[in-house]
N, C-alpha and C positions, 0 to 999 in steps of 0.2 A: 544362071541366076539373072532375075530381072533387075531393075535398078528398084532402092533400098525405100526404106524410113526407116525414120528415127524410133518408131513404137509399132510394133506390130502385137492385134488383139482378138486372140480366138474364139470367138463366142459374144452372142451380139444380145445375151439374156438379162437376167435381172443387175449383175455385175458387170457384165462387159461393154454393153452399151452405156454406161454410166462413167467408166473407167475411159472408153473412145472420146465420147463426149467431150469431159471435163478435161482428158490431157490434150485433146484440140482447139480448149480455150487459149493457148499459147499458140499465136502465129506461125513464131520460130522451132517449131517443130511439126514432124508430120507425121500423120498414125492412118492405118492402115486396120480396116474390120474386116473381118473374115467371117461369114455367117455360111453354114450347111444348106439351110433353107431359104424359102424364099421371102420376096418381102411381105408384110403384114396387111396384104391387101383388102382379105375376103371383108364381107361386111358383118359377118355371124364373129370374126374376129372381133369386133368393137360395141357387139350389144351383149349386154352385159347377161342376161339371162340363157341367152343361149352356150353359155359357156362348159355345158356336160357337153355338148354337142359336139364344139372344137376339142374336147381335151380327147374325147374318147371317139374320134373320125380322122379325118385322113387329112384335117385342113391345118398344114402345118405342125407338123409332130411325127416326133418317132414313137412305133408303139412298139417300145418293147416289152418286156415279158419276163418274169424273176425265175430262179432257179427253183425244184420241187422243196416246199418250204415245212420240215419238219415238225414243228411249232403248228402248223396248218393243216396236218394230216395230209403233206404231202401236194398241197395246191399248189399250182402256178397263178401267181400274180400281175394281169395287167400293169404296165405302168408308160403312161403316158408321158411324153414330154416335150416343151415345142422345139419345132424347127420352124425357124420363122425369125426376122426382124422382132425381138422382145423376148423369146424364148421363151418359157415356162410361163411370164408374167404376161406373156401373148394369148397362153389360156387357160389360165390359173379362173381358180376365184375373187380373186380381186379382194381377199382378208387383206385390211391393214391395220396386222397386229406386230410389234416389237418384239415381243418375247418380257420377260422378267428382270427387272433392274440388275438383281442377282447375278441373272445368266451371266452378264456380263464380269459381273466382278470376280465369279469365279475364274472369266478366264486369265483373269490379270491378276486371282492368286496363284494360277498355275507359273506366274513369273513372264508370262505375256505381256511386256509391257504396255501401254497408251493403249488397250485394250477393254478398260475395267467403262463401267457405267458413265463414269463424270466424263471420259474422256469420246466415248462413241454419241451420247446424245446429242454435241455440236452437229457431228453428220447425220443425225435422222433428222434435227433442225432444219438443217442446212437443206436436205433433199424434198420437204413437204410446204405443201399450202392445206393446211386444214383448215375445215369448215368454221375451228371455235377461234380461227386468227392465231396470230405468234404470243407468245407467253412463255415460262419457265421451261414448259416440255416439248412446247410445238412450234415450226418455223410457220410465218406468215408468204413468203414468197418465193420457195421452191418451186422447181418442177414438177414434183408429182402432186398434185389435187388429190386430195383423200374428202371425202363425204361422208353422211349418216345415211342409213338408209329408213326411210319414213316413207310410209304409206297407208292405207285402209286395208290393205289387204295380207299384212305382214305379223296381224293377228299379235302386235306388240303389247299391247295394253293387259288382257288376260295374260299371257306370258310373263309380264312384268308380277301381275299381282299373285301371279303361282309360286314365282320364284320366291317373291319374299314373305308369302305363306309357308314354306319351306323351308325359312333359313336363310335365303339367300338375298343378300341386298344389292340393291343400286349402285350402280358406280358407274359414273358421266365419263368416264376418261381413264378405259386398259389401257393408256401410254402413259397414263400418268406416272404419280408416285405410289401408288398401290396397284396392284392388278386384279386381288381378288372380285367375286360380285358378277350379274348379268349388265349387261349394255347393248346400247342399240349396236348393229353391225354398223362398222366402218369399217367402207371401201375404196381401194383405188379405182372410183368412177368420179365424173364431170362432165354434167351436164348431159347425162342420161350415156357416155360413151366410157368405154373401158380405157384406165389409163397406165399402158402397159409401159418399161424402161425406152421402146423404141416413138413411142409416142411423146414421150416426156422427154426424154431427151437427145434422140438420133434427128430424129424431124427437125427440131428448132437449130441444127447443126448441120444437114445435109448439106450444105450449101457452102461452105466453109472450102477453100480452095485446099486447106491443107488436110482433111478427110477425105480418106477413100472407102468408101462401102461396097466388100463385095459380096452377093450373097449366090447362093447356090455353088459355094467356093468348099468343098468340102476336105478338110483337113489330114492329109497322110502320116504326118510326124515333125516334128521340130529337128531342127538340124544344129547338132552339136557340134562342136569342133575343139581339144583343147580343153575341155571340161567349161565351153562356152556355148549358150543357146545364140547361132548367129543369124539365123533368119526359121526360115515354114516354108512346106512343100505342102502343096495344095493340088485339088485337080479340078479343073472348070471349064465345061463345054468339051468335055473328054479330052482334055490339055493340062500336062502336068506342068506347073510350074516352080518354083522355086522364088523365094523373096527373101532379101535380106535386112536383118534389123538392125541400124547403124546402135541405136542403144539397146532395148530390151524388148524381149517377148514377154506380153500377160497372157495366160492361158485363164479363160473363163469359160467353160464348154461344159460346167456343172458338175453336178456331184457323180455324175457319171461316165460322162465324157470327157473332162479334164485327167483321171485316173488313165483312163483309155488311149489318150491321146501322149502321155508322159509314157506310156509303157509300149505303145507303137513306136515311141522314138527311143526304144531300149533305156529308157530309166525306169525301175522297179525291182520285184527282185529276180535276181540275175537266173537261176536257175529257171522260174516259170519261165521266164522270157526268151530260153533258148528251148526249151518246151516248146512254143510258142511259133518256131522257128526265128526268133528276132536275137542278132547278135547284143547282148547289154553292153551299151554307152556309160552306165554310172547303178551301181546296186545299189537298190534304196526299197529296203522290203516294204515299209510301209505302207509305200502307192496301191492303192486301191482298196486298208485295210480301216476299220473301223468307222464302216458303212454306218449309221442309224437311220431310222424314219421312224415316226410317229404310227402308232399304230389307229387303227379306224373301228369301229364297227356302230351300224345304225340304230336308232330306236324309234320304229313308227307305231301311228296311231289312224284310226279311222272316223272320218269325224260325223258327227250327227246329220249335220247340214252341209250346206256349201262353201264355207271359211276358205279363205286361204287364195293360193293362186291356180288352183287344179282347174276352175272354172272360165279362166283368161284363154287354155290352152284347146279348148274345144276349137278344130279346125277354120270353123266361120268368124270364131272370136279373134284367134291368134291372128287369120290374115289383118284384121281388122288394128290390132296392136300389133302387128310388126308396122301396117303402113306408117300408123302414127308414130311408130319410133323413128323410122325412114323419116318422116315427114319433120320431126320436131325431137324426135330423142326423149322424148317421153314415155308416160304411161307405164302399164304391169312390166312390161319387154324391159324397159329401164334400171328395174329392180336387179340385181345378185344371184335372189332368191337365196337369200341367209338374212334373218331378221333381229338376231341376236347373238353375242359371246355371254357366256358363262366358264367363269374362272373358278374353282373351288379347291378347296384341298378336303383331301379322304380321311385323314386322322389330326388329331393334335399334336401338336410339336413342330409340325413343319413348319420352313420359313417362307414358302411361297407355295402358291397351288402349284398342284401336281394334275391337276384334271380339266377338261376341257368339254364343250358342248356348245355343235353350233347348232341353232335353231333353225328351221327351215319350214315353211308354210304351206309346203307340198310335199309329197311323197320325195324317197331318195333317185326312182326312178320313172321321175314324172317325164312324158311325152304328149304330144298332141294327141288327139281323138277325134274319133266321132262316134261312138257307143260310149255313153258315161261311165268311166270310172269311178269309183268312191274316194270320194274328197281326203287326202289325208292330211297329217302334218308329220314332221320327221326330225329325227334329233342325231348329228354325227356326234358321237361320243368317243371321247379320246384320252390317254394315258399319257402322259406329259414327263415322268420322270424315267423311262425306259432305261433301260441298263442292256439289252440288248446289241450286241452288233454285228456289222453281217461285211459283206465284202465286194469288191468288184474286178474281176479278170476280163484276159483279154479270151473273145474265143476261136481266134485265128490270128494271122498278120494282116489280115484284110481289113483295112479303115471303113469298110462299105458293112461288114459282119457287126450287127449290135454285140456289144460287151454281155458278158455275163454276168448275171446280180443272184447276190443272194443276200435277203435280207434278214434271215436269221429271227423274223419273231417269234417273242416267245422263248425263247431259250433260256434269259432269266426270267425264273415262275415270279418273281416280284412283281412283273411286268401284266403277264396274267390277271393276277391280282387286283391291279389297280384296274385292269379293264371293270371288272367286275364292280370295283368300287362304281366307275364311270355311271355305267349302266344303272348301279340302284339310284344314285343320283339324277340320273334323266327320269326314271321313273316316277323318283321322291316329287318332284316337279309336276311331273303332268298330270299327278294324282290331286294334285291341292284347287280346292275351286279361284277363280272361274275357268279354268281350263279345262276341268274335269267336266264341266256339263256340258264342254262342245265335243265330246269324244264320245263313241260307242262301242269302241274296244280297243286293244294292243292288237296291233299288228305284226310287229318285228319288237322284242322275241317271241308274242306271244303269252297271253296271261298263266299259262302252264307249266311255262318255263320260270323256276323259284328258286332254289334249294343253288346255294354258290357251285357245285360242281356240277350240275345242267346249265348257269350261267356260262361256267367257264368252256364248258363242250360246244354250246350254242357259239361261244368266240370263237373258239379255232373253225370252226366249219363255215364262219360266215367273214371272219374278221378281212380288213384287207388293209392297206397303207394310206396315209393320210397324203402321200405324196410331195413327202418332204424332206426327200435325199441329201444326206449330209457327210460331214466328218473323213471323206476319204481321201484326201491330199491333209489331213490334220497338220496345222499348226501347234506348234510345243517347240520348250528348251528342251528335249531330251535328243539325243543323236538317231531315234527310231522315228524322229515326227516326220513330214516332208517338207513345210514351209518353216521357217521362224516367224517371228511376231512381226518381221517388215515384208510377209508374205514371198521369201527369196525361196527358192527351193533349195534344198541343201545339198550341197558339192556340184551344184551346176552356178555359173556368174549368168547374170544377162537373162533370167528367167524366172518367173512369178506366175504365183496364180492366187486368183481373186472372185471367188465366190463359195455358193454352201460347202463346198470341198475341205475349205482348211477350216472348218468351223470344230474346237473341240468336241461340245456338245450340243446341240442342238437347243436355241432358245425356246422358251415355253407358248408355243404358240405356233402360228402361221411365218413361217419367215423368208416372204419375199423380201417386207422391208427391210429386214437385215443383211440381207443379198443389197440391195441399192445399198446401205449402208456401208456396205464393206467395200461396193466399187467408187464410193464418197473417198472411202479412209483410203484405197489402196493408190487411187490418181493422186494422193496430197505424197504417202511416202514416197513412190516413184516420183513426184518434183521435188524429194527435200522438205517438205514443208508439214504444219499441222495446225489443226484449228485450238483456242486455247481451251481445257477440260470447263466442263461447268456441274456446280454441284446445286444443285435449286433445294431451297427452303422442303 
């Protein structure tokens, strides 16, 4: 055993580094980050448009790979994730969406206390600087900068006027009190740089005598004792060490890796786990069960002319716009490349949308060139009320063996369904002028593709994840959850976990900000404390 702290924190992503951060703001204690990966050095990490590039390469991320997915005719699903200082928010897209006021409240009728809406919006306050300044919904002087994204080249103005040829109207502010409606994309960028949990707030903290950041520190197990978490066994520099935690361990290693990392230290259920060859410390079936993600699938178009961003990426262009991002953090490189949310719901009666649509002003698989491509524009289209869930094992004793994922889409046909709704909806849109007279045909599914059960076949063959793993260490009153509502795991003292993992269900949207938000709410109940609820007009 090396000598101790007071907090030790496994995972340095959207939750963990926020959780490290904020319990380091106390002198008189000291916490300890454990990160797999390395730090967030690269520069394609920080420009904003290059960000397909980091999720799906080798810069910072594990790529793992889902189980044959039934639902999919059998596909195996990429799924990227970071390893890196910021985790996932190191190469995420940079949406910064809440979810639905709702989500919340539901989960504080689940009996989740200080969980419901009034009570979580102090901490998405508390963690942002938005662009429209502080007000009822939005803090003015957090860490994380969130921006609009505006441009000429983001093709927003016809997009706007399609939308609400459509049906669908304006709405200045998805955080606000309503969510339905198109809006410009807002992202966590500033000032042309991507601004990831380890940006926002590991940096402005490194410095801190009582923080230790280790990274390439990759996590073997927690070490129980007693039915107590009392430190983490780590290997670094092919040196196994051992550290102990005079108060508490936070597991933050995601929706993935927190499951993985509780069940290498024999908590799960006890049977898999001696399958497994791992002796069970505490049986707790539920780790690693009631997996969800968001399901995906594209809808592109080909466009008349040269709109969009396709023509920034021509080889001569892009050197010429990356320098100027180098140089000044501007220009096309600066952008997302997402121009828009679209929030809808499929039928009547519901109380919140259920559908999603993010806009995009290039192809889904835009790359550089030098023989012209044809210009397109492209729509991720997504099902928001999934009922699906899927699971995550371990598939050795080896910490180094990615987990095994199975994410189960599709298996409720509701879910199906509402893709289909998605779909007519992107389409209903790009068919309304002026957007229609920059297009010269469907691309992705193709205009042939009609009839809801060619819809629904074109989904499973094409469909993939939106990459937004959730739900597998769930929070609940019930004795089958893993966490309770103060994020403790249940029948272990001295141990918590704090990110997408304990999330019931998954908010309606993008949710990294609810990942920062839960490592806001999860550093206040670890010191006893809480901000007061606020219910805005």
């Amino acid at each position: 055993m090396t000598a101790g702290y007071d907090f030790i924190v496994v995972g340095s992503g959207s939750s963990g580094a926020v959780v490290a951060a904020r319990l380091s703001e106390d002198p008189s204690v000291s916490v300890l980050l454990l990160e797999a990966g390395p730090r967030d050095q690269h520069p394609l990490q920080l420009m904003p448009l290059a960000f397909p590039r980091v999720a799906m390469g080798r810069i910072g991320t594990w790529q793992f790979e889902s189980e044959p997915e039934p639902g999919l005719h059998g596909r195996r699903l990429a799924i990227p994730r970071g390893r890196t200082l910021g985790g996932t928010s190191s190469i995420n897209a940079m949406i910064a969406i809440r979810g639905n006021r709702r989500d919340y409240d539901d989960w504080a009728a689940q009996g989740l206390a200080g969980w419901s809406y009034a009570e979580v919006l102090p901490y998405f306050k508390k963690l942002e600087t938005h662009w429209g300044g502080a007000g009822p919904y939005h803090g003015g002087d957090g860490p994380v900068h969130i921006s609009r994204m505006e441009g000429p080249d983001l093709l927003w103005e016809p997009l706007l006027a399609a939308a609400n040829a459509a049906g669908v109207r304006y709405r200045d502010d998805p955080n606000g009190p309503e969510q339905d409606g198109i809006s410009r994309m807002e992202s966590t960028v500033y000032h042309g740089l991507r601004v990831s949990s380890a940006r926002a707030y590991l940096y402005p903290a490194k410095d801190r005598t009582n923080l230790t950041i280790e990274t390439r520190a990759l996590v073997q197990r927690i070490v129980v004792r007693g039915g107590r978490a009392i430190g983490v066994q780590f290997v670094k520099r092919g040196q196994l060490l051992t550290v102990i935690a005079n108060e508490e361990v936070v597991l933050s290693a995601g929706a993935y890796g927190s499951p993985q990392v509780l069940m290498l230290s024999g908590i799960g259920a006890a049977d898999e786990l001696r399958g497994a060859g791992i002796e069970p410390v505490h049986d707790l079936p539920a780790v690693g069960r009631n997996l969800a993600d968001h399901p995906n699938i594209i809808n592109e178009y080909d466009l008349v002319g040269d709109e969009g961003l396709t023509r920034h990426l021509r080889a001569d262009r892009a050197a010429r716009a990356a320098a100027r991002w180098f140089a000044r953090q501007s220009g096309p490189f600066a952008y997302t490349g997402t121009s828009a949310n679209v929030f809808a719901r499929s039928k009547g009666g519901l109380d919140r949308p259920d559908l999603q649509m993010m806009a995009l002003p290039l192809s889904g698989d835009a790359r550089l060139w030098v023989r012209k491509p044809v210009s397109r524009v492209s729509v991720r289209t997504g099902y928001l009320a999934q009922k699906s869930r899927g699971w995550v094992k371990l598939r050795s004793a080896d910490p180094r063996e990615p987990p095994r994922i199975f994410l189960n889409l599709f298996a409720e046909p509701g879910d199906l369904t509402g893709m289909v709704h998605a779909l007519r909806l992107s389409r209903s849109i790009y068919a309304q002028s002026p957007l229609r007279e920059l297009i010269a045909r469907e691309n992705l599914p193709g205009a042939e593709v009609q009839g809801d059960a060619d819809l629904a076949e074109y989904i499973r063959r094409h469909a993939t994840h939106r990459a937004h793993p959730a739900g597998s260490c769930r929070m609940g009153t019930e004795s089958d959850a893993v966490v309770d509502a103060e994020l403790r795991v249940r029948g272990i003292d001295g141990l918590r976990v704090a990110d997408a993992s304990i999330m019931p269900a998954l908010p309606r949207g993008n949710p990294n900000l609810a990942c920062m938000m839960i490592g806001e709410k999860a550093a206040d109940l670890i010191l006893g404390r809480t901000l007061p609820s606020e219910t805005p007009e």
